[in-house]
C-alpha positions as CSV (number, residue, x, y, z in Angstrom):
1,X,0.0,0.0,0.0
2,X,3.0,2.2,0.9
3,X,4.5,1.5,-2.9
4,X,1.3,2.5,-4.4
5,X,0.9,5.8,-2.4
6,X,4.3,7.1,-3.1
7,X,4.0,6.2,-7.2
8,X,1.1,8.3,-6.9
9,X,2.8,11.0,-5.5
10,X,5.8,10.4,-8.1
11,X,3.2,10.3,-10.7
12,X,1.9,13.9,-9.6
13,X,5.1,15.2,-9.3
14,X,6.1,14.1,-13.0
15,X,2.9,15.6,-14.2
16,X,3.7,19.0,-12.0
17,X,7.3,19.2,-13.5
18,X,5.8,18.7,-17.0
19,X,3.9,21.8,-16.6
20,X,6.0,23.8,-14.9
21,X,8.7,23.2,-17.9
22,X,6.1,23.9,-20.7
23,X,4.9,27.3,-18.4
24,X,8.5,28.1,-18.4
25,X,8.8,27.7,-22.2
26,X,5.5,29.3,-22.9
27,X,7.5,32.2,-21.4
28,X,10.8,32.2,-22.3
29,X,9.1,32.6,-26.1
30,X,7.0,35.2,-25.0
31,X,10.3,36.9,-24.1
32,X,12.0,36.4,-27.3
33,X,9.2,37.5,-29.5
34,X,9.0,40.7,-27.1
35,X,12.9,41.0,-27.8
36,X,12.6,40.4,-31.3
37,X,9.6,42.9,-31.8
38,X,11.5,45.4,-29.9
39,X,14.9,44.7,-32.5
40,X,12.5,45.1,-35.7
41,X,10.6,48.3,-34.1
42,X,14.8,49.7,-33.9
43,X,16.1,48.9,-37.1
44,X,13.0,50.7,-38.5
45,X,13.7,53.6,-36.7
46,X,17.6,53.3,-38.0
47,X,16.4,52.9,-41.5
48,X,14.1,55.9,-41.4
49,X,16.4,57.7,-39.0
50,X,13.2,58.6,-36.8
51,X,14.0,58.2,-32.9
52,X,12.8,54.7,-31.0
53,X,10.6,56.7,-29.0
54,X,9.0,58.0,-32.3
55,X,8.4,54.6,-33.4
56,X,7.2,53.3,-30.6
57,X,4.7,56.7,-30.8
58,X,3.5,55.8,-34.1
59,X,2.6,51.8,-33.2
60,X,0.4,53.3,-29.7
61,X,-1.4,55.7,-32.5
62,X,-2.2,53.3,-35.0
63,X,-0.6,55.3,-37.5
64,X,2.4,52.1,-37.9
65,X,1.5,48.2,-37.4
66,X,4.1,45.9,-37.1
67,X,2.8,44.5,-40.7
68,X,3.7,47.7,-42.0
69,X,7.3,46.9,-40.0
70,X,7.4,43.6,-41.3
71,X,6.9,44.9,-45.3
72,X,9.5,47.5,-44.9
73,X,12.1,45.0,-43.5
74,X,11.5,42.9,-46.9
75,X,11.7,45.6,-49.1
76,X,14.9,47.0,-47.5
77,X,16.4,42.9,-47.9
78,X,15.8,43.1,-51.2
79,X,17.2,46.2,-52.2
């Protein structure tokens, strides 16, 4: 009885570390899209010599999406 109590309790604590590893993947992508986002919002702001701040301005007043960020970056690449 004392076998089957503590494979139970392995068994939840497999199933525990499982999620606490995807949880921690889950965010350790959100922090690389974040960084990424914040690298293309940059180099748009190089290319256009406008300041970050300016940028980052533009993409709160809808007058920028990062679609629009996205386009440019491919256009400058192929140039």
């Amino acid at each position: 009885m004392f076998e089957l109590i503590c494979m139970s309790l392995l068994g939840v604590a497999y199933v525990n570390a499982c999620i606490e590893e995807a949880a921690e993947e889950k965010r350790q992508k959100e922090k690389e899209r974040i960084r990424d986002l914040k690298i293309s919002v940059f180099c748009y702001a190089v290319r256009h010599r406008l300041n970050y701040n300016e940028v980052v301005e533009m993409i709160k007043n809808k007058t920028l999406t990062f679609d629009d960020i996205e386009r440019d970056e491919k256009e400058y690449e192929g140039k």
